[in-house]
C-alpha positions in Angstrom: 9.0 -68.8 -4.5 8.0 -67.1 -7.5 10.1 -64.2 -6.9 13.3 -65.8 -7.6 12.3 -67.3 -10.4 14.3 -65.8 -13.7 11.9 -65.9 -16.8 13.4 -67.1 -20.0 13.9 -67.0 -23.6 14.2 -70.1 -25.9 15.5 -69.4 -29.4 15.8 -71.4 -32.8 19.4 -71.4 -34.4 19.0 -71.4 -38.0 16.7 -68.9 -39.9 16.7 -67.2 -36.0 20.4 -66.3 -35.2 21.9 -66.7 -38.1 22.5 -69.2 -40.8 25.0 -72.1 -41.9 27.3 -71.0 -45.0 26.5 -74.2 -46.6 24.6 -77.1 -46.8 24.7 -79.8 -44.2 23.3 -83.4 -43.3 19.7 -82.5 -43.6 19.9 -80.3 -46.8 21.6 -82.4 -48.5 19.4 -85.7 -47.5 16.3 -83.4 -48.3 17.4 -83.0 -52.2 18.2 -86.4 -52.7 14.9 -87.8 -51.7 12.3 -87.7 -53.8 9.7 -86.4 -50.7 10.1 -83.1 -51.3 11.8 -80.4 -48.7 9.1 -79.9 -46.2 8.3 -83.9 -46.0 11.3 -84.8 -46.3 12.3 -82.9 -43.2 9.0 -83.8 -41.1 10.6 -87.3 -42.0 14.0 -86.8 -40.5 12.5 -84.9 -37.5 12.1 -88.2 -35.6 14.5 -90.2 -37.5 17.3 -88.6 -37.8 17.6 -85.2 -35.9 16.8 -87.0 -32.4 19.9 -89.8 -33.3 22.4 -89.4 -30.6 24.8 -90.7 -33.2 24.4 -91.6 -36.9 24.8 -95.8 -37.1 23.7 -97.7 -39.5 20.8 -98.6 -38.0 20.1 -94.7 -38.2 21.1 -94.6 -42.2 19.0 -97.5 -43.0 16.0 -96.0 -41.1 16.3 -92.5 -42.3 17.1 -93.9 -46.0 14.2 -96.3 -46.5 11.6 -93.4 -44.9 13.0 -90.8 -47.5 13.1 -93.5 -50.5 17.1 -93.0 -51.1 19.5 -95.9 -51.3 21.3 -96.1 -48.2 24.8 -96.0 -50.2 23.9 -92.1 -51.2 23.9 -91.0 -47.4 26.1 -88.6 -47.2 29.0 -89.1 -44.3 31.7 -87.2 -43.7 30.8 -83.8 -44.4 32.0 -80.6 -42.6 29.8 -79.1 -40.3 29.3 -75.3 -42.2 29.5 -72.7 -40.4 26.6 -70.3 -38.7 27.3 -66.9 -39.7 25.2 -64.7 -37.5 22.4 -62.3 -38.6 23.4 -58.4 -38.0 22.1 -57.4 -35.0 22.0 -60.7 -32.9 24.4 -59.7 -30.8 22.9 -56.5 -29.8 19.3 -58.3 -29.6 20.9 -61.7 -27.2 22.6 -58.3 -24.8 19.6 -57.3 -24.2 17.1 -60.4 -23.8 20.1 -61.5 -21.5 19.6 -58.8 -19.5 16.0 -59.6 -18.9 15.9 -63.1 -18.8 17.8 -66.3 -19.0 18.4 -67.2 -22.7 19.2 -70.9 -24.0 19.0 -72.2 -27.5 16.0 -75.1 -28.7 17.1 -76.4 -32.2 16.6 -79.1 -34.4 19.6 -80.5 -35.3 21.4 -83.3 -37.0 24.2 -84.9 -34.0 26.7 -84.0 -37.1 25.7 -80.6 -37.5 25.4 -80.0 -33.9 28.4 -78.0 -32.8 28.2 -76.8 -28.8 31.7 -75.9 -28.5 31.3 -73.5 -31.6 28.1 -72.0 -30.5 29.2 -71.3 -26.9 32.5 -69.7 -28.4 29.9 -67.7 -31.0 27.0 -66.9 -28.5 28.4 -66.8 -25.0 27.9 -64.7 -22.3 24.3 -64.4 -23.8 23.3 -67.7 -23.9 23.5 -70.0 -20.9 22.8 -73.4 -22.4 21.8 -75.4 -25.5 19.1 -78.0 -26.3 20.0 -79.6 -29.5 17.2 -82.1 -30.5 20.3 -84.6 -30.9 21.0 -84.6 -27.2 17.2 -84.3 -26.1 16.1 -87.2 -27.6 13.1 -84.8 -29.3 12.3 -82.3 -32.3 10.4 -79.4 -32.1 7.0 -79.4 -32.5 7.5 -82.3 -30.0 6.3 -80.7 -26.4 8.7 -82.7 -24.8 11.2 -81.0 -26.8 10.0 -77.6 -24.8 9.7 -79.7 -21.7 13.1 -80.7 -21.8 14.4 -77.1 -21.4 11.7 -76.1 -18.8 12.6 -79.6 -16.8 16.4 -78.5 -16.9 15.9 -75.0 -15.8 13.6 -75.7 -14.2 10.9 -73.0 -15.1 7.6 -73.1 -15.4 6.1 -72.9 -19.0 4.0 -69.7 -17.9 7.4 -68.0 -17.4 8.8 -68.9 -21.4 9.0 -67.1 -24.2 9.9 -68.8 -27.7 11.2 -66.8 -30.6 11.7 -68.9 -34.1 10.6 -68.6 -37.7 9.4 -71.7 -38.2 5.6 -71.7 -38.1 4.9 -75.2 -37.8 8.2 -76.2 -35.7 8.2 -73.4 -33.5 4.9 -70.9 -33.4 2.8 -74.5 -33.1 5.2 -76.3 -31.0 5.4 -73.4 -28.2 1.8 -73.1 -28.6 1.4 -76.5 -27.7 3.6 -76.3 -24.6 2.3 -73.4 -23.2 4.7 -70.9 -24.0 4.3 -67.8 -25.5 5.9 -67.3 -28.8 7.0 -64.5 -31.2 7.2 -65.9 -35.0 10.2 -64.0 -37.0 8.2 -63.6 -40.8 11.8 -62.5 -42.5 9.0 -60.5 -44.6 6.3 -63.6 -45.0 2.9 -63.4 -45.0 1.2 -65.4 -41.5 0.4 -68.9 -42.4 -2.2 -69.3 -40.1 -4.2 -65.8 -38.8 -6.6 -68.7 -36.5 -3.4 -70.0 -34.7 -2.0 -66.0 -34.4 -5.1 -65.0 -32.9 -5.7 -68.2 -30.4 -2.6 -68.3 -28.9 -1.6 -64.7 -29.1 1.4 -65.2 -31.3 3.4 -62.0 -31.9 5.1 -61.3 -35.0 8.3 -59.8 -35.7 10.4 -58.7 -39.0 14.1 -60.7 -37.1 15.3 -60.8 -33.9 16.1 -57.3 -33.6 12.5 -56.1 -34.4 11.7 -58.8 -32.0 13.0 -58.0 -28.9 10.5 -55.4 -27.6 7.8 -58.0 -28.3 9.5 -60.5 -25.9 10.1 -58.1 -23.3 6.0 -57.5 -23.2 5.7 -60.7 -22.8 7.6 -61.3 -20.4 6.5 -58.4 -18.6 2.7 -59.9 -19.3 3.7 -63.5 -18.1 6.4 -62.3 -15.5 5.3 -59.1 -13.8 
């Protein structure tokens, strides 16, 4: 029954919770290719941050659609650490308190690192859905689906945080949960989607936590 059922909070990793200290897989693919950043990285959404594993099918694949040589891709590197913003662990406390929290990221399966991130973010956060191990990237739906099929909760009963306007303001949007956009001081990009889906906005993840506890007391009285 509807009762029992615990709301919850999906959150994006990095630019959200913290950040790495140091470039990874992804950064450093998006400055060798001549794309630019933001295409680069709509690029390896599909390619390479649903890859289970990187093979060389993978490196051909993700080389040829970002027009590097397949000999630059980088292998080997260390995963960097993520380096938590202050306050995170105040804010995940509290939303913890209120809801079930997990984490919806996209991710590289090099630069995923569970065992770190449970040590880092547990007893907060219940579970992780790195877009390595989902088989999908945000602003895929099914990437949202994937963590309302596992916990099984209803989208109604979500709330997304994430400063990624396209990844995660339009991706939530899009899978029918409600979202709160973290601006880190940026202007809106898009006032029409703000308005149509009701998209709060908060300054970080502190500022935000109020914001998610209206909606959830909106979309889980």
């Amino acid at each position: 029954m509807r009762e029992t059922i615990r709301p919850l909070v999906s959150l994006d990793i990095g630019g959200t919770l913290g950040i790495a200290q140091g470039p990874g897989l992804a950064a450093r693919l998006a400055a060798l290719s001549p794309l630019g950043p933001q295409q680069a990285r709509r690029v390896m959404r599909d390619r390479l941050h649903t890859a289970p594993e990187i093979t060389e099918d993978v490196i051909e694949k993700v080389s040829a659609a970002l027009g590097i040589d397949p000999s630059d891709f980088p292998t080997d590197l260390p995963v960097p650490p993520l380096v938590l913003f202050p306050g995170v662990v105040e804010a995940l406390q509290q939303l913890s308190g209120w809801a079930t929290v997990v984490t919806l990221s996209n991710v590289t399966c090099t630069e995923a690192d569970p065992d770190r991130l449970l040590a880092l973010l547990s007893p907060w956060v219940s579970a992780h859905f790195p877009s390595c191990r989902t088989g999908f990237a945000k602003p895929d739906h099914r990437a949202f689906r994937a963590v309302t099929d596992s916990c099984q909760v209803p989208a109604s009963d979500v709330v997304h945080v994430g400063d990624d306007w396209e990844c995660d303001i339009r991706g939530a949007a899009a899978a029918g949960f409600a979202a709160v956009w973290l601006s880190h001081g940026r202007a809106v990009p898009d006032e029409h989607d703000l308005v149509e889906h009701d998209v709060l906005v908060a300054h970080d993840l502190t500022d935000a936590v109020q914001h998610v506890r209206h909606l959830l007391d909106m979309r889980h009285p």
